[in-house]
Structure formats: structure tokens, C-alpha cells
N, C-alpha and C positions, 0 to 999 in steps of 0.2 A: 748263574746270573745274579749280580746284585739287585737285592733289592731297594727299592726306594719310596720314602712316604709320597704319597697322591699329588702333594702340591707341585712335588719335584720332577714329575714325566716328562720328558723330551717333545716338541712341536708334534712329532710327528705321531705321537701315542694320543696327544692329546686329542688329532685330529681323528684318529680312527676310532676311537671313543663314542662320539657324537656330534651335536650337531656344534662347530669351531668357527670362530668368527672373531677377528683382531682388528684396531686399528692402530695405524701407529701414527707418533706426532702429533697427535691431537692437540691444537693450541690450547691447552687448559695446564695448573700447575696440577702436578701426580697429591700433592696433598688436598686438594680441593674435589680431585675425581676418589679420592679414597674415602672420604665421606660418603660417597652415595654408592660406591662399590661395596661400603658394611650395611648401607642400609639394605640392599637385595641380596644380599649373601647366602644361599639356601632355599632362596623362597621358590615357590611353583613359579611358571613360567607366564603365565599371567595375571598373577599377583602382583609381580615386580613390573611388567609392562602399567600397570595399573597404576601402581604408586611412581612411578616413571612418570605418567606420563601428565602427573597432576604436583607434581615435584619443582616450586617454582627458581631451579637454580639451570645455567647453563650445561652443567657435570651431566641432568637429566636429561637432557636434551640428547647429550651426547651417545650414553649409556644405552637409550631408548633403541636411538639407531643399529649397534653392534647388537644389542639381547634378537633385536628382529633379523639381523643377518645371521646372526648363529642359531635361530629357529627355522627359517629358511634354507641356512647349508644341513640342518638334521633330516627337512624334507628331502631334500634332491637325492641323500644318502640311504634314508631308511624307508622314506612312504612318499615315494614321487606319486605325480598324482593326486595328494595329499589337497584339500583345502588349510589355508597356512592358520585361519582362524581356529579350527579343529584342532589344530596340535598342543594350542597354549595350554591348556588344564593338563596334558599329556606329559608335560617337559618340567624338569625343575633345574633350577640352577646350579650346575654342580661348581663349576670355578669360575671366580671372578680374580682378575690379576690386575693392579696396577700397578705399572713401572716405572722410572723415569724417564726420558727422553733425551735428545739435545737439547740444551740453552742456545738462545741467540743471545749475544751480548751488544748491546749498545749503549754508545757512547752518552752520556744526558748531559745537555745543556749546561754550561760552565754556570749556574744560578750561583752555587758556592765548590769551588774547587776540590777537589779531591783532598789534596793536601794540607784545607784548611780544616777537613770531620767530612766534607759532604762525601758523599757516594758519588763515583763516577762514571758506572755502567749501571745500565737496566738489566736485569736479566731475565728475560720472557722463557719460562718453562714452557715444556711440553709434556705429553706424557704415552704411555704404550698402555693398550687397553686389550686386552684378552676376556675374553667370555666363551665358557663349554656348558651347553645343556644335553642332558640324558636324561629319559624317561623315567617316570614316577614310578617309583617302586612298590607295586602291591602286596597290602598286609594280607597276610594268611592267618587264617583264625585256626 
């Protein structure tokens, strides 16, 4: 079997890993969700909710939501039953992905013509948002 570096697993490894949670299309552009995907990049699992959720940009908002659905899908998978509050110190952020999405393109108001310098679509990004948390790994003295 090939091997391949961690970033590169397939949906389907990824999910069996831990606790998996995507959103896709998210009306934000991928470069503005990527700023706040480095800022929790590694961090414990509620650490990054923490700074999430005092984060005054919409990217947090967004971010907030997936980290809590991929804490939640780790419940269901490894400790049903679970209080969801209990798990946060438990979970650290192993991957955070942002992708690009579809563009909408539209047309903007003839103000200055295309053909004279002006711009003649909008183009409204979106973006594909992936988050996997896996439990803290304990130091062994």
C-alpha cells in the first residue's frame, strides 16, 4: 500500500479517525476562512472554541459551528452517552481544511462598462470547511 503524508487521507480515513465534521459552500471567501483556520490549527478542543468564540470576525462564527459538530460526531462514535461539555479538554484539533468552493458570478450594474477598465461580474466565493478532532495524547514520563 502507498503511503501518504496525514494531510492527504481520503474522506473516508478521515472519518474513522475521529470525531469528522464538513461544511461545504459556506458563503465566506476560502481566504478569509483561512485566517482563522491558522489561528486554531493544533490547539485543544476547547481552547479553539474559546478563542472562537470571542473572535469578532464572521470566518468565527462559522468555524465555531463545524469544531462543535466534529466534537459531537467524536461523541456518537467513541463515548455515546458522553456529556459534550466533558469531551472539550479531551479533543485536540488534528486537521483543519479550507477549500475553495463554487463562485456565483454576477452581472454589476453597468456604473462603468466593462470595456471601459470597470469590472463586470461580482464574484461571491464560497468555501468547503473540514474539521477532525482526536483525543489528547498523553505524555508518559
Amino acid at each position: 500500500m502507498k503511503t501518504r503524508p496525514f494531510g492527504q487521507l481520503s474522506k473516508r480515513e478521515w472519518k474513522a479517525l475521529g470525531g469528522y465534521s464538513a461544511l461545504r459552500r459556506a458563503r465566506i471567501s476560502p481566504k478569509k476562512m483561512k485566517l482563522i483556520a491558522d489561528l486554531i490549527k493544533g490547539m485543544n478542543a476547547q481552547e479553539a472554541d474559546y478563542v472562537l468564540r470571542f473572535t469578532p470576525k464572521k470566518g468565527a462564527r462559522i468555524m465555531r459551528k463545524v469544531l462543535r459538530a466534529a466534537v459531537a460526531s467524536y461523541r456518537d462514535k467513541f463515548a455515546p452517552g458522553t456529556d459534550l461539555e466533558s469531551l472539550y479538554p479531551k479533543l485536540r484539533i488534528a486537521i483543519v481544511k479550507v477549500d475553495r468552493g463554487p463562485m456565483w458570478k454576477i452581472p454589476k450594474p453597468a456604473v462603468k462598462p466593462a470595456r471601459f477598465g470597470g469590472n463586470g461580474i461580482f464574484r461571491r466565493r464560497t468555501s468547503h470547511i473540514t474539521v477532525v478532532v482526536l483525543p489528547e495524547k498523553k505524555e508518559v514520563k
